[in-house]
Every structure is written in C-alpha cells, then in structure tokens.
C-alpha positions as CSV (number, residue, x, y, z in Angstrom):
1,X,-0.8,-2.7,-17.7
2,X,1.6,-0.4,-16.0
3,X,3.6,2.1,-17.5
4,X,2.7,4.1,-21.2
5,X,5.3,4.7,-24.0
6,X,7.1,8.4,-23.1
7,X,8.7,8.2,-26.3
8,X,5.1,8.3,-27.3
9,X,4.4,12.1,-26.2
10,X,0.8,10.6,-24.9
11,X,1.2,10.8,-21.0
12,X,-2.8,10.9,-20.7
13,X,-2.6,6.8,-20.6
14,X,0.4,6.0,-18.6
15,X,-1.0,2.7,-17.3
16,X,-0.7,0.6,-19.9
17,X,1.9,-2.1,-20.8
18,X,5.8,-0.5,-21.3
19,X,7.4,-1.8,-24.2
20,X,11.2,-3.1,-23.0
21,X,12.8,0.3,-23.8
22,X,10.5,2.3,-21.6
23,X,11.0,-0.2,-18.8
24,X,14.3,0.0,-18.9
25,X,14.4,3.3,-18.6
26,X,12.5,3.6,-15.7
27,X,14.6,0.7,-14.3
28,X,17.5,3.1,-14.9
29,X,16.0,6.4,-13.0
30,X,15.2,3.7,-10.3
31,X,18.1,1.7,-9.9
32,X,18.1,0.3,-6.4
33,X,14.6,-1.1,-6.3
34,X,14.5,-2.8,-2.7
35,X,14.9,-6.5,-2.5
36,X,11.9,-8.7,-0.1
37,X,14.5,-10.6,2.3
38,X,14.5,-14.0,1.2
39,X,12.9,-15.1,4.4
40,X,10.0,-13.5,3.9
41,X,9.7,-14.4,0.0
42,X,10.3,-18.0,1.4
43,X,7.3,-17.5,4.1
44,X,4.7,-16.0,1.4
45,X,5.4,-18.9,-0.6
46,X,5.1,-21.1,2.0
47,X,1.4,-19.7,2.8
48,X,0.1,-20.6,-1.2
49,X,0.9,-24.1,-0.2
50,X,-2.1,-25.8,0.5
51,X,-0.2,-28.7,2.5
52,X,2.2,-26.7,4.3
53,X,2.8,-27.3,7.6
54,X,2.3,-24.7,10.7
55,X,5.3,-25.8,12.1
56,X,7.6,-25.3,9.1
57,X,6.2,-21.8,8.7
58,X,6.8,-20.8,12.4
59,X,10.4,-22.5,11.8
60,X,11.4,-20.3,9.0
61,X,10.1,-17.0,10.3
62,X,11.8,-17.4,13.5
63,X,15.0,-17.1,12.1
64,X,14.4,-13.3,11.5
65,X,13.3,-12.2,15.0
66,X,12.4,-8.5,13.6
67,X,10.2,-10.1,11.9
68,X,8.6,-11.9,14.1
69,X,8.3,-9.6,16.3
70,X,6.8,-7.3,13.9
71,X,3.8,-10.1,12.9
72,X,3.4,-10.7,16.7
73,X,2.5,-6.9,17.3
74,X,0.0,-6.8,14.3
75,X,-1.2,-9.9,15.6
76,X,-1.7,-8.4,19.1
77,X,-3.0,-5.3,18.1
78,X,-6.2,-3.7,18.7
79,X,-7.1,-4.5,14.9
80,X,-7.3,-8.0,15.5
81,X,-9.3,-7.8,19.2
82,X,-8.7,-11.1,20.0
83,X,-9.5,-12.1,23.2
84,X,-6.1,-13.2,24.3
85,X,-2.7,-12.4,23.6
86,X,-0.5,-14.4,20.8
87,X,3.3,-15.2,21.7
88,X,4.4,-17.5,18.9
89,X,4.2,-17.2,14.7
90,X,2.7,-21.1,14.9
91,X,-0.2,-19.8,17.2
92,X,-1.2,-16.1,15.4
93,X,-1.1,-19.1,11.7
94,X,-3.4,-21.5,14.1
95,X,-6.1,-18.0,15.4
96,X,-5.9,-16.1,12.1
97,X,-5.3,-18.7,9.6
98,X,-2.5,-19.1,6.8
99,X,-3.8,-16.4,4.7
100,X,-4.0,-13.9,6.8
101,X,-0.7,-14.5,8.1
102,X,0.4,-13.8,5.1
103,X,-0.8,-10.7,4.4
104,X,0.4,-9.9,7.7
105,X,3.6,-11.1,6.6
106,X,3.7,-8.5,3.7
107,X,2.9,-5.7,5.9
108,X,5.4,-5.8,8.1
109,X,7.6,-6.2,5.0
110,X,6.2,-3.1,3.1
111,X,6.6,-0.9,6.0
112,X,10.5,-2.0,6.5
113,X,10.7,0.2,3.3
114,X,9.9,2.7,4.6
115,X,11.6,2.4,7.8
116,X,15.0,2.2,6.4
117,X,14.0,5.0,4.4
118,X,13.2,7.2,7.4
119,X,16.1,9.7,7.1
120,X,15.2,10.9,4.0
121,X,11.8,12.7,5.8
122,X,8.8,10.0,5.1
123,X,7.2,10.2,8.4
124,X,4.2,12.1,6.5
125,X,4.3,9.4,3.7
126,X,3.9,6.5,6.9
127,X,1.8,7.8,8.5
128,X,-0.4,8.3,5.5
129,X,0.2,4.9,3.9
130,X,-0.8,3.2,7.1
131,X,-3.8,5.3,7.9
132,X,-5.2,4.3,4.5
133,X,-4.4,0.5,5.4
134,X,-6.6,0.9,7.7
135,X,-9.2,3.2,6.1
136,X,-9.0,0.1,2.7
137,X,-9.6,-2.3,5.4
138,X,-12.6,-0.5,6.6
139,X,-14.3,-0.2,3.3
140,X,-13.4,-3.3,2.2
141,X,-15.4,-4.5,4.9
142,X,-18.4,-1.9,4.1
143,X,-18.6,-2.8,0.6
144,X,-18.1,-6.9,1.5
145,X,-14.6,-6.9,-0.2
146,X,-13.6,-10.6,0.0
147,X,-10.4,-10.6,1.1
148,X,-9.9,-7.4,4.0
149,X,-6.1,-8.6,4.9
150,X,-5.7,-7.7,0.7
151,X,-7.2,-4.8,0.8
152,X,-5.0,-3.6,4.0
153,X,-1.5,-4.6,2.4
154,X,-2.9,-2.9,-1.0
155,X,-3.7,0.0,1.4
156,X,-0.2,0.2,3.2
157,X,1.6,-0.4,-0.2
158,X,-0.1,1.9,-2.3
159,X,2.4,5.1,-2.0
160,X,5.2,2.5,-1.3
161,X,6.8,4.4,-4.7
162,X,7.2,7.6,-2.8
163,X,10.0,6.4,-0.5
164,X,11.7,4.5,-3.5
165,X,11.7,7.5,-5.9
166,X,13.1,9.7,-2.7
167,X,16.2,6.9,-2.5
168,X,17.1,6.9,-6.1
169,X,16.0,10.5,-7.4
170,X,16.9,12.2,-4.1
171,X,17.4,15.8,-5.5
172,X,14.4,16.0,-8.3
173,X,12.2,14.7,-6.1
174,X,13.5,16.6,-2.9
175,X,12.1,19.5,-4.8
176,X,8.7,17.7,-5.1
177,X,8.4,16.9,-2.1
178,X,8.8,20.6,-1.2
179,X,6.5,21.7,-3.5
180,X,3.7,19.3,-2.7
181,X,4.4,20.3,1.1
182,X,3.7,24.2,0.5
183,X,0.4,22.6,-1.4
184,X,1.5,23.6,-4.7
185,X,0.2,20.6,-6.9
186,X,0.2,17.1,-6.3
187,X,2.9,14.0,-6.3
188,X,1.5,12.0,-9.0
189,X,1.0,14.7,-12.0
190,X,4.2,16.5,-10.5
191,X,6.2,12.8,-11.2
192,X,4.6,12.8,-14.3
193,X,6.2,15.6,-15.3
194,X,9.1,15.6,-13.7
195,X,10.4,11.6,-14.9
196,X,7.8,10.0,-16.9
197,X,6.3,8.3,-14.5
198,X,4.9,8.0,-11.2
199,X,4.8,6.0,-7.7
200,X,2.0,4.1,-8.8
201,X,4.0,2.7,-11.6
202,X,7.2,2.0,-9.5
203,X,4.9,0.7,-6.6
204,X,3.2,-1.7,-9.4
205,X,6.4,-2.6,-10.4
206,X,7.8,-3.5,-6.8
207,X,4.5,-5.4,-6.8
208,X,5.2,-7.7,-9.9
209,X,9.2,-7.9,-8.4
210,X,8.1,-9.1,-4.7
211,X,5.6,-11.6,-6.5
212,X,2.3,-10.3,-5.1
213,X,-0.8,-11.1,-6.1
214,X,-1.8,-9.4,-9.4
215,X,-4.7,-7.8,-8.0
216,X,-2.7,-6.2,-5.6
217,X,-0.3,-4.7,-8.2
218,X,-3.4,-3.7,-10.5
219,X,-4.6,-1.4,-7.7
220,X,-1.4,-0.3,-6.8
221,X,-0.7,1.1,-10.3
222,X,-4.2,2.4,-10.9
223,X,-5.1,4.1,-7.5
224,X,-5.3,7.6,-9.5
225,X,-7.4,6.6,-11.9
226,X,-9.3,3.1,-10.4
227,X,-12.0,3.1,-12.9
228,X,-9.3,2.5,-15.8
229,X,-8.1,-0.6,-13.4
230,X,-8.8,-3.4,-16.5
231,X,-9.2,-6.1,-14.0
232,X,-10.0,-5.0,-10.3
233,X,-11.9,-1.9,-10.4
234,X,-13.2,-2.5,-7.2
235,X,-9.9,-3.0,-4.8
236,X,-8.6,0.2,-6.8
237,X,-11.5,2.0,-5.9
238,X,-11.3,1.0,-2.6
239,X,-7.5,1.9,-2.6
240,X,-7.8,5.3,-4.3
241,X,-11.1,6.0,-1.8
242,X,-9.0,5.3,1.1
243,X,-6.0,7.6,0.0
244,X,-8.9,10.4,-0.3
245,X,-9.9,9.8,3.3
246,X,-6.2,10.3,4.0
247,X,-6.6,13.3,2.5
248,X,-9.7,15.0,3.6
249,X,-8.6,14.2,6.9
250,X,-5.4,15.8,6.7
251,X,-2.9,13.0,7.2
252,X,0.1,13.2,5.1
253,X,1.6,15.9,2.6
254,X,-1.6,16.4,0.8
255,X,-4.1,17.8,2.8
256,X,-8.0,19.3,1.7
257,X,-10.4,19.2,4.4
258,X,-13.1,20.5,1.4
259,X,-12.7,17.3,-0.1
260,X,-16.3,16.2,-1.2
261,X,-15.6,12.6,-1.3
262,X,-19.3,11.4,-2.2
263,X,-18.9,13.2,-5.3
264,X,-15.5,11.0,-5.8
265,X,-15.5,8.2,-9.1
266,X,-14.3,5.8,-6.3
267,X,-17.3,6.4,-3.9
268,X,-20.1,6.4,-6.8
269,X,-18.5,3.8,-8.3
270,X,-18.7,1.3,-4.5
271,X,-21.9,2.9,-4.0
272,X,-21.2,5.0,-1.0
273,X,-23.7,7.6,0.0
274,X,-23.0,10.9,1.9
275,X,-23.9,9.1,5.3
276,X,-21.7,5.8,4.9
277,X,-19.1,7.9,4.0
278,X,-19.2,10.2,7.4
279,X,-20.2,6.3,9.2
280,X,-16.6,4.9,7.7
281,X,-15.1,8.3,8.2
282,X,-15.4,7.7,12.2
283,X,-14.7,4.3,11.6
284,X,-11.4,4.7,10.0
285,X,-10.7,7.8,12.9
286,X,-11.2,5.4,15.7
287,X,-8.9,2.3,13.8
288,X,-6.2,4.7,13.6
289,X,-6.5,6.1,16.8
290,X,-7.4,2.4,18.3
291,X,-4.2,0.7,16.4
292,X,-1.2,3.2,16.6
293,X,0.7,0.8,18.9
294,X,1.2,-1.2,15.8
295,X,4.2,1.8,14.4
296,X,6.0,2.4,18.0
C-alpha cells in the first residue's frame, strides 16, 4: 500500500498499491536504490532463526569490523545504561538478546546511508532522523509499544528517502532542499509535486528491498498521514509524532516552535495529553543530549 497511480491525476491517496507501470517509473527517477551489504542481510536473517547460534552470529559480523564497531558503540551507549561495558558482538547478543541485536544491526545499517551520502548536505536530515529514533523510542515506551528497538529503527529510517532522492535527483531536489530551508513549504507535498512521489514512498520501498519487517515499512510510508496506515496505525503514529517533536523542537530543515502537538491526529490518536507530551518532550531532550556519542 505504497505508492498511488500518477497517471491517475488523484495524488490525494498516494499510499496505496502502484500498479507495475507506476513502480517502474519511480524505479526509474530513482535508479541507484542503495544495496544492505550482504553481511548484514546475512546477520538479520540469522537473528529470525530461532536456533541460531551466538557464536555463528558474532562469526559473520566480525568480518565487517565497521560494523562491529558500529553495534558495539550503540551497545555501549548511554541508551542502553548497562552497568558494564560490552567488547564483543557474541556478548552485546548474550546482554540484549537476538532481537534487539538485530534492530541494532539495522541501525547502524540505515545510518551508513546517510553517511555515504554526507557530501551532498544531510547533516540536518541526520541529525533529525536520529533525534526522532530516539523521540519513537521514547513514546513507544510511554504508550507500552511492544517492540521499542522497532520503533527506534522505524524512527531512524523514516526520512531515509530524503538522502536517496538527493543522490538520484540531485538538481530537482537541490532546489527543494533550498526551498524547504528558507521555510517555504514542506519536503513531502513539495516531492509530491515536484516527481510524483515522496520519501515516504521510496523509504517504504527501501523497506520492502532490505527485507524489513512489514510493519516497519507500513509506518515508514504512512508517517504523513498515520491514521490511513491500514495495518499499524499505532507505530505510524508513533513515527509521524516523533518527527513533529523533531520539529517543534527545531532539529532539522523544518522547524516550528508554535507547533501544538497535543492537537496533532498522532497524539489524540496514542492518547497523549498536554502534560505527557511536555513529560516525553524532556525525555526525548535529555536522550539526545545523553546519547550523542553514538554519531561521533
């Protein structure tokens, strides 16, 4: 349910299933779609094997040391506060477990998009993607989301278009980009407009191509409009609550410190007053402030 017929004319439902031609044609304004390296597709579906073994994971991620490295620091981090420090894959799998390894796993993999993307000017779009990985987290954990690693990855992927559509439409969206930068309008009706489509579909899309859970790829494409999410309302709300945080709070291109985010679909819809909002709004100040070792 990702991606409305342009031939159509009807760009009020974009979200829906594209018939082949319409896919293709976003396939062909996006043409360089960034492969997961195969280690870490071989790692994720190593953690959905309910008899893997520790050692056999540890194994295979060790061969890329970046990554390693890169689950060792999110491990070690202030967002985990364990009590002592981690130094091997085998022991973060035996204190966190295999699933949220694996989430951990897709993080760091998610934000090597938009590292090797850096010198096309997404420091704003980072910084805001990770800030509302930790802001989903946090209200995943308010609301009693069942799965906060999910709601983190979903959180960190979310914009995960942006750099893509900057890679493979540099010059349209360069303008964009400047646009949304001197506040005029925002990315997602500006896409619209612009190619037919937006992040959230190509971030849906990477989704489905990287294999991640469906629910993740759900929220990802509706986290604009999460009460039209047919499946999981509740992680797109918490997704498309988390990017407005981002927002009232003035971290990234889009910026509105006026934002009245109790009166937000999102925030109704999870049942957030006025004072849980300014409680997780503190929360989510402190995480960031707390976790930025995690990016250096």
């Amino acid at each position: 349910m990702i991606l409305q017929s342009a031939a159509e004319g009807n760009m009020q439902n974009v979200q829906s299933d594209p018939p082949d031609l319409n896919l293709s044609l976003l396939v062909a304004h996006v043409k360089d779609l960034p492969p997961l390296p195969g280690i870490v597709m071989s790692a994720m579906e190593m953690t959905l094997d309910p008899d893997v073994s520790i050692r056999d994971l540890q194994i295979l991620i060790s061969k890329d040391q970046a990554l390693s490295a890169k689950i060792l620091k999110i491990v070690n981090s202030a967002m985990y506060a364990l009590s002592r420090e981690v130094s091997t894959v085998s022991h973060a799998v035996a204190v966190l477990g295999i699933r949220t390894v694996s989430s951990v796993i897709m993080a760091a993999s998610v934000e090597g998009v938009f590292s090797r993307a850096k010198d096309l000017g997404t420091k704003l779009m980072s910084e805001h993607s990770w800030g509302a990985a930790l802001a989903a987290r946090t209200i995943a954990r308010w609301v009693q989301y069942e799965n906060l690693e999910e709601a983190l990855v979903c959180g960190l992927m979310h914009d995960i278009g942006k750099p893509v559509m900057m890679m493979n439409c540099q010059a349209r969206y360069t303008q964009i980009v400047s646009e949304i930068y001197k506040g005029n309008g925002d990315f997602h009706q500006s896409e619209l407009l612009a190619f037919g489509f937006s992040h959230a579909h190509v971030g849906a899309l990477l989704a489905r191509k990287w294999n991640f859970p469906p629910q993740l790829a759900e929220a990802v494409g509706y986290h604009h409009d999460p009460l039209s999410a047919p499946s999981y309302q509740k992680l797109a709300c918490i997704i498309n609550l988390a990017n407005l945080f981002m927002i009232s709070m003035g971290i990234g291109f889009v910026k509105d410190k006026t934002l009245v985010l109790e009166k937000q679909p999102a925030a109704v819809h999870l049942k957030l007053s006025g004072s849980a909002l300014s409680v997780l709004a503190a929360d989510i100040e402190a995480s960031i402030k707390t976790t930025a070792s995690i990016r250096n």
